[in-house]
Every structure is written in structure tokens, then in C-alpha cells.
GURO-602150 format. One record per residue: residue number from 1; residue in one letter; y, x, z of N, C-alpha, C in turn. Coordinates in nm, 2 decimals, padded with zeros to 4 digits, m for minus. Last residue first. Layout:
<drenlos>
NUM,A,Y,X,Z,Y,X,Z,Y,X,Z
...
</drenlos>
This chain:
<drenlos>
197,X,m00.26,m00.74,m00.39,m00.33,m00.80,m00.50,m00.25,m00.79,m00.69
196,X,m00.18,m00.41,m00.27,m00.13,m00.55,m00.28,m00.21,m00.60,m00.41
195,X,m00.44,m00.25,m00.06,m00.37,m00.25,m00.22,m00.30,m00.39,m00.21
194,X,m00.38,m00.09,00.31,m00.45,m00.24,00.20,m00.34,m00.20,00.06
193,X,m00.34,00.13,00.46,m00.42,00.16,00.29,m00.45,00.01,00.19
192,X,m00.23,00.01,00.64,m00.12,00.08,00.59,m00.21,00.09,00.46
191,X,m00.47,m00.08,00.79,m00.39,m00.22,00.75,m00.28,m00.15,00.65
190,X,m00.62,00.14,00.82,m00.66,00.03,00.72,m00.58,m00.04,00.66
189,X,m00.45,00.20,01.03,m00.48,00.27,00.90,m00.50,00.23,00.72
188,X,m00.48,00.02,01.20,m00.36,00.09,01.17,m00.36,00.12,01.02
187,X,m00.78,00.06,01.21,m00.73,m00.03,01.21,m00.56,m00.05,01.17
186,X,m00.78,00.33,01.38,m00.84,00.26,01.18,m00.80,00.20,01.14
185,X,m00.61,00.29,01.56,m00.59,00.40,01.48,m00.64,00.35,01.34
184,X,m00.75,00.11,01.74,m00.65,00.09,01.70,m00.56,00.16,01.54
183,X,m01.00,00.31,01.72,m01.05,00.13,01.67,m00.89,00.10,01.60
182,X,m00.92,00.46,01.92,m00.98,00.51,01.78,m00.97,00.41,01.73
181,X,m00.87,00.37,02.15,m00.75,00.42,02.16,m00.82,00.48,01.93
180,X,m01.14,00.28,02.24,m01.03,00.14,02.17,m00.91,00.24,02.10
179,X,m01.23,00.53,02.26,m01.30,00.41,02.13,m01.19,00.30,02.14
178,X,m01.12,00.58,02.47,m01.13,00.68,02.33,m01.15,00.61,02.22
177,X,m01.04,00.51,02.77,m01.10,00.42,02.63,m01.08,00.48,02.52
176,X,m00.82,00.63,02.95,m00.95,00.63,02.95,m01.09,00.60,02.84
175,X,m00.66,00.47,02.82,m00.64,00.64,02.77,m00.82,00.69,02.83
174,X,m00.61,00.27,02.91,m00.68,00.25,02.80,m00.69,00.45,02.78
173,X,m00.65,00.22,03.29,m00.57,00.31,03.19,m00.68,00.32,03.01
172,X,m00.81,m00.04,03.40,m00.68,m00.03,03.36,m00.58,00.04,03.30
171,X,m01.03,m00.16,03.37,m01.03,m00.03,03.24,m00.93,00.04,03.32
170,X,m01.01,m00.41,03.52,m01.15,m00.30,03.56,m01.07,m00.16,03.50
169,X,m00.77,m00.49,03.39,m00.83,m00.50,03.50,m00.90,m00.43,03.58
168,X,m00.88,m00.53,03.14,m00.81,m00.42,03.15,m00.79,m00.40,03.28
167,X,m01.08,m00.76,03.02,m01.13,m00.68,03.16,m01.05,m00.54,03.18
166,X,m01.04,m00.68,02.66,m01.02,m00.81,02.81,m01.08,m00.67,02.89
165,X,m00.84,m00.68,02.33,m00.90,m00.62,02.43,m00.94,m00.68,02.64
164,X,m00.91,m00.71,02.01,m00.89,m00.81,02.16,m00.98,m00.74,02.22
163,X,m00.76,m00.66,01.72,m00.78,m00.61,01.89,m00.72,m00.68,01.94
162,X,m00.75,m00.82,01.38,m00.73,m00.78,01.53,m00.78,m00.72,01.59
161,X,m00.64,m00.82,01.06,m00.75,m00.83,01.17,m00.66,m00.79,01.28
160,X,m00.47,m01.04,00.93,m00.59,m00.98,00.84,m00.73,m00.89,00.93
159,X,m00.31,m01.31,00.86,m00.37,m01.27,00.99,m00.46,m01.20,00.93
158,X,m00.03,m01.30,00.63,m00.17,m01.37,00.68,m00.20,m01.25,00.79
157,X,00.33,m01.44,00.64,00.24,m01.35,00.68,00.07,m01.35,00.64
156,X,00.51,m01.62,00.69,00.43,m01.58,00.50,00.40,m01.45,00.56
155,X,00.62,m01.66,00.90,00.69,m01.57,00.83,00.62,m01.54,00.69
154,X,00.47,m01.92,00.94,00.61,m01.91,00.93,00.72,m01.81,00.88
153,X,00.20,m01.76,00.97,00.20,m01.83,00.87,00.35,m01.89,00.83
152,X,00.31,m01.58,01.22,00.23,m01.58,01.06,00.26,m01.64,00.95
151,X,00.32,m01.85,01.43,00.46,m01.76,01.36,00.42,m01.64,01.26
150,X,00.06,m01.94,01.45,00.13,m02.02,01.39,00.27,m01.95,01.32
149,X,m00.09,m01.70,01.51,m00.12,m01.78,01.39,m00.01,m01.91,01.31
148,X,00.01,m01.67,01.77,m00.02,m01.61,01.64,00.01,m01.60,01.51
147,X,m00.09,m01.88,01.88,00.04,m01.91,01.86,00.06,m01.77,01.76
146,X,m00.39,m01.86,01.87,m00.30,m01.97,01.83,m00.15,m01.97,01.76
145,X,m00.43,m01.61,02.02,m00.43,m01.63,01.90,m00.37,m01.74,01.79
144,X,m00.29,m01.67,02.32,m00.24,m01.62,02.22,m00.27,m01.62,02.08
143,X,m00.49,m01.90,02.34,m00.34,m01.91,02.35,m00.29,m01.83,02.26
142,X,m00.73,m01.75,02.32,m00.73,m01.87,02.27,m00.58,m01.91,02.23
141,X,m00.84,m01.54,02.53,m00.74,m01.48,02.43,m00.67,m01.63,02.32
140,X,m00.95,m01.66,02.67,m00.85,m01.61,02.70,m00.76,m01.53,02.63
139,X,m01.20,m01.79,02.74,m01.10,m01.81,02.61,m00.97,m01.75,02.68
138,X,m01.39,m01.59,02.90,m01.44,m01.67,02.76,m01.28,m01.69,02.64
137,X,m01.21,m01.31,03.05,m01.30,m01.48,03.11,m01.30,m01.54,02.93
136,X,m01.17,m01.09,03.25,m01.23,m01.10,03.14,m01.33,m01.29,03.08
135,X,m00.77,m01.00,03.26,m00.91,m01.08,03.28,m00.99,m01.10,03.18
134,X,m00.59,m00.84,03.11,m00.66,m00.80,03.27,m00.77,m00.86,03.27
133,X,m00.59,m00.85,02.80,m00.60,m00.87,02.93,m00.65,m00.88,02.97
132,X,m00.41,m00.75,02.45,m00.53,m00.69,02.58,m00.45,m00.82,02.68
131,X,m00.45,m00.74,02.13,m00.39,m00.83,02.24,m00.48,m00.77,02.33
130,X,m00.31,m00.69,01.82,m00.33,m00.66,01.93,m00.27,m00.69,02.06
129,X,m00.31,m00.83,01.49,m00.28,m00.84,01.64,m00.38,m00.79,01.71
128,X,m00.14,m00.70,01.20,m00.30,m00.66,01.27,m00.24,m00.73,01.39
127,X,m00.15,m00.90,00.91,m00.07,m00.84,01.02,m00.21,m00.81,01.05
126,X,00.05,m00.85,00.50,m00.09,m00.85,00.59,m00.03,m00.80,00.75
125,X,00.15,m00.97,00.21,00.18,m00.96,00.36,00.07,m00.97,00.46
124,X,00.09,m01.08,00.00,00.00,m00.95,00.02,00.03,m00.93,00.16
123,X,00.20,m01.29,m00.12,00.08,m01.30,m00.10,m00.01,m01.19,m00.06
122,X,00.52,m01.28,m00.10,00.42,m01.38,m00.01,00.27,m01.35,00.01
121,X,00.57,m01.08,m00.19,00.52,m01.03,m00.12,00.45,m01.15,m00.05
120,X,00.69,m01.20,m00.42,00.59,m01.10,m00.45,00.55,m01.01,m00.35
119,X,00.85,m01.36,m00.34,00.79,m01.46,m00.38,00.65,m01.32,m00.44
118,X,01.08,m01.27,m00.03,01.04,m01.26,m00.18,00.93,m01.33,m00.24
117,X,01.12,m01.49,00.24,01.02,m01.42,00.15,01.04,m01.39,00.04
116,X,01.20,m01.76,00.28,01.30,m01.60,00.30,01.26,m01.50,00.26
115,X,01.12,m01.98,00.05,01.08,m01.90,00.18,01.18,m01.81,00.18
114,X,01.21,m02.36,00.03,01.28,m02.17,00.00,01.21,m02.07,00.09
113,X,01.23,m02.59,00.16,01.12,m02.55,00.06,01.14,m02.43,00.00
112,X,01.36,m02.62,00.35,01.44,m02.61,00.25,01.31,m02.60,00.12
111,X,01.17,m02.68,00.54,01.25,m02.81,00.54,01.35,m02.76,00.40
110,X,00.96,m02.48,00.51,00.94,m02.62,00.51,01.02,m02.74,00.51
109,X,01.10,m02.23,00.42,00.98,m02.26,00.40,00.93,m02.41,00.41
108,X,01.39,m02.25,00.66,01.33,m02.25,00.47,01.21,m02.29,00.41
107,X,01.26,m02.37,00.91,01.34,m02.41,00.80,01.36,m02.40,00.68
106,X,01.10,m02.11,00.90,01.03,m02.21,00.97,01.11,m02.28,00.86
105,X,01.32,m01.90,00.96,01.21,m01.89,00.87,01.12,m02.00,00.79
104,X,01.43,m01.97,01.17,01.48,m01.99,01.02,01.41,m01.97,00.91
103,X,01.26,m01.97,01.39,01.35,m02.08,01.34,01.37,m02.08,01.18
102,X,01.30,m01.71,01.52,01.24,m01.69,01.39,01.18,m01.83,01.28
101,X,01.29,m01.77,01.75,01.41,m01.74,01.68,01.39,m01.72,01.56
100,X,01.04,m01.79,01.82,01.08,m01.93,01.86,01.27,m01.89,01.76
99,X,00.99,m01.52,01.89,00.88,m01.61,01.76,01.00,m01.76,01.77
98,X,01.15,m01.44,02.08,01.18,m01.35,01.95,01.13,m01.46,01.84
97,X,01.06,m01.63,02.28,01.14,m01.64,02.23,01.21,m01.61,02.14
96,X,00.78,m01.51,02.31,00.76,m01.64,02.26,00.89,m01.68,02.21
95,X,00.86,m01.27,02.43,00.80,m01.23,02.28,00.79,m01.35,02.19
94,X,00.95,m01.31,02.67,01.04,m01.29,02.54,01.03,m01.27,02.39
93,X,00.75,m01.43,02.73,00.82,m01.50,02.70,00.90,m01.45,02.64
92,X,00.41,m01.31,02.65,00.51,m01.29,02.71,00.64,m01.37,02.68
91,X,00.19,m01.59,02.57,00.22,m01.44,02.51,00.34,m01.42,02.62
90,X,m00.12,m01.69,02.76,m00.04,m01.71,02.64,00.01,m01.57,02.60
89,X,m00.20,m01.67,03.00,m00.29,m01.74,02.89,m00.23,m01.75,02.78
88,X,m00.07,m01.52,03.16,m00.10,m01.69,03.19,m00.14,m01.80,03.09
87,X,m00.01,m01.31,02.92,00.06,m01.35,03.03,00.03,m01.52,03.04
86,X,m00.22,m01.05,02.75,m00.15,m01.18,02.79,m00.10,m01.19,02.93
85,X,00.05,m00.82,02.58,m00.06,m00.85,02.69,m00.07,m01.00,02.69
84,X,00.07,m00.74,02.22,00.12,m00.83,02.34,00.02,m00.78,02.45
83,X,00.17,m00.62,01.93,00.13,m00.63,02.00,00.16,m00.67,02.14
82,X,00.14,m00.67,01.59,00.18,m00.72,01.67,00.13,m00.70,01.78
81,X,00.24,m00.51,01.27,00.16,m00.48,01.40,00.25,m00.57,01.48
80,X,00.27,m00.61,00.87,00.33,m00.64,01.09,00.23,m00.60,01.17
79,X,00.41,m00.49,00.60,00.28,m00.57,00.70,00.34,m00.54,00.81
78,X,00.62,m00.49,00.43,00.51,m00.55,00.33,00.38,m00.60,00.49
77,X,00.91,m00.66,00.54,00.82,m00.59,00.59,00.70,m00.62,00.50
76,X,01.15,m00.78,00.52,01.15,m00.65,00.40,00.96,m00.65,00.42
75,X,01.18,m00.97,00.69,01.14,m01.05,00.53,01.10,m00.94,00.46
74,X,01.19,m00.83,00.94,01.10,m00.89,00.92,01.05,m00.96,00.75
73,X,01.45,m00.70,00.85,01.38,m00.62,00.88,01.21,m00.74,00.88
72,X,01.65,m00.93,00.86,01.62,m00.86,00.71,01.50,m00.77,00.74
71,X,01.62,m00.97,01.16,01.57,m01.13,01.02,01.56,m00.99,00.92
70,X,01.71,m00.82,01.32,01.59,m00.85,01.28,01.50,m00.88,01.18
69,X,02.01,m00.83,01.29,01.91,m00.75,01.26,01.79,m00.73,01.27
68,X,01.97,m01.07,01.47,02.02,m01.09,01.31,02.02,m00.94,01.27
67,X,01.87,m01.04,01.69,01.83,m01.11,01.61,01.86,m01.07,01.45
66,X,02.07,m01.00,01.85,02.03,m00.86,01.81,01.94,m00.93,01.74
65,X,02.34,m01.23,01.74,02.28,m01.14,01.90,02.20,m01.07,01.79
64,X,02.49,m01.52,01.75,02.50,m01.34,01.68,02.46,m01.25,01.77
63,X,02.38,m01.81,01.62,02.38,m01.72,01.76,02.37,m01.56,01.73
62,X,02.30,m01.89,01.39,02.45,m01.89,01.45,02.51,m01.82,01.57
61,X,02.07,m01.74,01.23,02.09,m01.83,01.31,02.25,m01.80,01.34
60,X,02.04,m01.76,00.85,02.02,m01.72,00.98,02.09,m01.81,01.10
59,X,02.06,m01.91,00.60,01.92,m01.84,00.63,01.95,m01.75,00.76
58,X,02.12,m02.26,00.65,02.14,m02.17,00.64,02.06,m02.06,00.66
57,X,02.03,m02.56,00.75,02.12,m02.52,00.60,02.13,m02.37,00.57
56,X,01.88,m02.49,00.93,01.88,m02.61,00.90,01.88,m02.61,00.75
55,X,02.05,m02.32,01.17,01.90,m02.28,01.01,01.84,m02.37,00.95
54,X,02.16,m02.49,01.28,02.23,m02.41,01.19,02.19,m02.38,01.06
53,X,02.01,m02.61,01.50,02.00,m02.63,01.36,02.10,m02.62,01.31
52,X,02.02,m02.53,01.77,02.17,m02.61,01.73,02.12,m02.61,01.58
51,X,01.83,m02.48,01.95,01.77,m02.56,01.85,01.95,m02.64,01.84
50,X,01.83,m02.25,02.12,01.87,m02.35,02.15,01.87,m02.51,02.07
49,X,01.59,m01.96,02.15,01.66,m02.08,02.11,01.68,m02.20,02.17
48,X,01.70,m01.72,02.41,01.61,m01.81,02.33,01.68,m01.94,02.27
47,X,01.90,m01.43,02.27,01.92,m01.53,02.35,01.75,m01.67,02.30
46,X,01.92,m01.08,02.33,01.91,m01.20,02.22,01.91,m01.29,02.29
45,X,01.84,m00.78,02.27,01.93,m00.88,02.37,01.98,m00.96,02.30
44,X,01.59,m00.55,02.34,01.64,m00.64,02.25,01.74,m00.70,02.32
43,X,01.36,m00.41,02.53,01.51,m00.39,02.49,01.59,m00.45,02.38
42,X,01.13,m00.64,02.43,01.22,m00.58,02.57,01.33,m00.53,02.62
41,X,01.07,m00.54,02.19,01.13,m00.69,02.23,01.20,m00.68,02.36
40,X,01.05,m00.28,02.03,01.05,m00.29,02.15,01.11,m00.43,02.18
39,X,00.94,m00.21,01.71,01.06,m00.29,01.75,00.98,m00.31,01.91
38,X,00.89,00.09,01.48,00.85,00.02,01.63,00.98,m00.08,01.70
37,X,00.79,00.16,01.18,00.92,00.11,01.26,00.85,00.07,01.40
36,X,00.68,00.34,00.90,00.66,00.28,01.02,00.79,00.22,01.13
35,X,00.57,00.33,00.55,00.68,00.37,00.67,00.68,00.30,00.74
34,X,00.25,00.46,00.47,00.32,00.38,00.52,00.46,00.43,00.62
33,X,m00.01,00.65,00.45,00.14,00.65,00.40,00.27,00.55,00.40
32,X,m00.17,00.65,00.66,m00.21,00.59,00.54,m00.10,00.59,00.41
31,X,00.01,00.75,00.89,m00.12,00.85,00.81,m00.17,00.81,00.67
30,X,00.12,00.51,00.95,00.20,00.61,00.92,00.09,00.74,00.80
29,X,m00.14,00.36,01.03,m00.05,00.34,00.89,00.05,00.48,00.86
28,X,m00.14,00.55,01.25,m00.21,00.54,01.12,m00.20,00.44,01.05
27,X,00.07,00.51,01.43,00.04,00.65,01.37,m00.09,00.62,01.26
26,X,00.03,00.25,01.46,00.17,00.31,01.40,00.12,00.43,01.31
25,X,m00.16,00.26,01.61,m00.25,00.19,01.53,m00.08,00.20,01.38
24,X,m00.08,00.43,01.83,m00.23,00.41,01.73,m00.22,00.38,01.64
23,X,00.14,00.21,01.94,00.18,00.35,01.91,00.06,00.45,01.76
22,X,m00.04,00.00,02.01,00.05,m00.02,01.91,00.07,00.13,01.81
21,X,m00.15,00.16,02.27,m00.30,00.06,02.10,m00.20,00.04,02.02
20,X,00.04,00.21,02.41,m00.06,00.31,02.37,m00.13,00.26,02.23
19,X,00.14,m00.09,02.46,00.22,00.04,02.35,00.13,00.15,02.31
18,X,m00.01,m00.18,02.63,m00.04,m00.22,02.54,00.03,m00.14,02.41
17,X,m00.02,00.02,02.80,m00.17,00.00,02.75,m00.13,m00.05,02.64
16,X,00.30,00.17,02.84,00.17,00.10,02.88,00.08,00.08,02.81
15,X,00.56,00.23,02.79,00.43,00.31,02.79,00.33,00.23,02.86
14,X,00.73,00.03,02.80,00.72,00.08,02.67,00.62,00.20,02.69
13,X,00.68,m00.32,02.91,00.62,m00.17,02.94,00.60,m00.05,02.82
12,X,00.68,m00.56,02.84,00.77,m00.53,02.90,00.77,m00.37,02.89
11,X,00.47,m00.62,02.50,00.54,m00.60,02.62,00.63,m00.57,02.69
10,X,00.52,m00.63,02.25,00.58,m00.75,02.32,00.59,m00.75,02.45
9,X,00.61,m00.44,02.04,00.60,m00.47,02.10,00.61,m00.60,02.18
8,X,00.59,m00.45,01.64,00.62,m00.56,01.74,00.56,m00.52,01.87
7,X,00.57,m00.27,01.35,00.53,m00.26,01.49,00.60,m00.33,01.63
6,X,00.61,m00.30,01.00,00.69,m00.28,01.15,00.57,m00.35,01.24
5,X,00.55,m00.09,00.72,00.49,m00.14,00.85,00.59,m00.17,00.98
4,X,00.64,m00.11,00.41,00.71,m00.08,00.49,00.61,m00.15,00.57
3,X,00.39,00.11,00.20,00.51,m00.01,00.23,00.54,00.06,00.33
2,X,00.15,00.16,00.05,00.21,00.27,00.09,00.36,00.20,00.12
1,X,m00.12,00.08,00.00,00.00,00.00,00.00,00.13,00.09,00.00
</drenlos>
């Protein structure tokens, strides 16, 4: 592919577990020849939406905060690393807030019928999610994949694979985990070597 890759923290923790499997899986796309970006949501300063439907009519939001350098950085992107912990079965809230601003996306695509999307990346836009948590219980990753899936398909994204990592809890330093801290890296890799159709 040899594109542009951005890298969605969602954690709070810009060295933590879950930045360690992001940082991976950066450095190989980067390897694949991909240019890479890391967006930290954490240090962002934006506001959650207020639903004043601005983006209604228009291709961004009215609220002038660090968003609006986002928006051209998200439509350029040929693929997306997304990574989160969960939090109470879902995603972190400011990460649900960043997805919840991304409104305008949402409004072109289905209330303008115009995606924000070039019409020659609609179909090659590939993401990897990376999700770890502490607990290791059946659906617990269910929330997050969900909602996923829904701000994907809003950005004309597709879902092309993941890490789902549980019982971090027990693990708690992934540095310990050679094989997840490898997995993220292929996977990276992979997602920077896909050919556009």
C-alpha cells in the first residue's frame, strides 16, 4: 500500500500496555512502508458533542477545537490503527467522544449522501483494532467491537483485523508477552503491505 497509516490512541496512558501493541503495530506498517502518525486522544482538547447540527449542512463541526484538525487527517488516511483498553465494557469516554465528533462524517454519507471520503479510497480503507482487558470474562470485548464497527463504517472504513487481548490483569506488563508485543507488529505490517483493489 505504501499510504498514509494513523494510529488512534485511546488510552489515557501514553506508555501503557495499550500504546506498547499500538506503538508495534506503527512500527510495522512504518516497516511495510507506510507513513505513520500517532494521535494520542488524551492530549487532545475538544469538546463532546452537542448535536447543534451544523454538520447537517456542512463538512465540519462549529465547535473550533482540536477536532478540526482531525477531520482532514482522518478522510486522508488510506488505513487506521485503533487502539483502546476497555473501560466498563465499552471504550474510554474520550475516545467515545472523538467517535461521537466524527458527526460529520455520519451526516454526509447518510443524510447528505456525499461521503468526506474520496470515492477511491472508499473501497480499500483498511483498520486493525486493538483492544486489551484486565478481565478475562466471555463478552467482554462485545461493547467495544460493536461500537467499532459502527464509527468504521461512518468513516468508510472496513474492519480488516484485530487484537483482543483479556486477563491483563494477571499479564499486567505486556512487555512481558513477546508474542502479543510480535502479533501486534505483523499485524501492523500486514495492514501497511495490503494492495489497494
Amino acid at each position: 500500500m505504501a499510504g498514509r497509516v494513523i494510529g488512534i490512541l485511546g488510552s489515557p496512558l501514553a506508555e501503557g500496555n495499550t500504546a506498547r501493541l499500538l506503538n508495534e503495530a506503527l512500527r510495522g506498517a512504518s516497516d511495510a512502508g507506510c507513513t505513520v502518525e500517532k494521535i494520542e486522544i488524551a492530549n487532545l482538547c475538544f469538546e463532546a458533542c452537542q448535536e447543534m447540527m451544523f454538520c447537517r449542512d456542512h463538512e465540519t463541526c462549529i465547535m473550533d477545537d482540536d477536532m478540526q484538525q482531525l477531520y482532514p487527517k482522518i478522510r486522508e488516511a488510506d488505513a487506521i490503527i485503533i487502539a483502546t483498553p476497555v473501560m466498563c465494557m465499552g471504550i474510554p469516554g474520550k475516545l467515545k467522544s472523538f467517535m461521537d465528533r466524527c458527526q460529520v462524517f455520519f451526516m454526509a454519507k447518510y443524510l447528505r449522501k456525499d461521503s468526506l471520503v474520496a470515492p477511491e479510497k472508499r473501497g480499500s480503507r483498511t483498520a486493525l483494532f486493538i483492544c486489551i482487558s484486565g478481565m478475562s470474562i466471555p463478552e467482554v470485548f462485545v461493547g467495544p467491537k460493536l461500537t467499532m464497527r459502527a464509527f468504521l463504517d461512518i468513516i468508510d472504513c472496513r474492519l480488516g483485523d484485530e487484537l483482543l487481548v483479556s486477563d491483563m490483569d494477571t499479564i499486567r506488563d505486556v512487555t512481558t508477552q513477546p508474542g502479543l508485543l510480535k502479533a501486534a507488529y505483523a499485524k501492523g505490517y500486514a495492514l501497511g503491505n495490503l494492495k489497494s483493489p
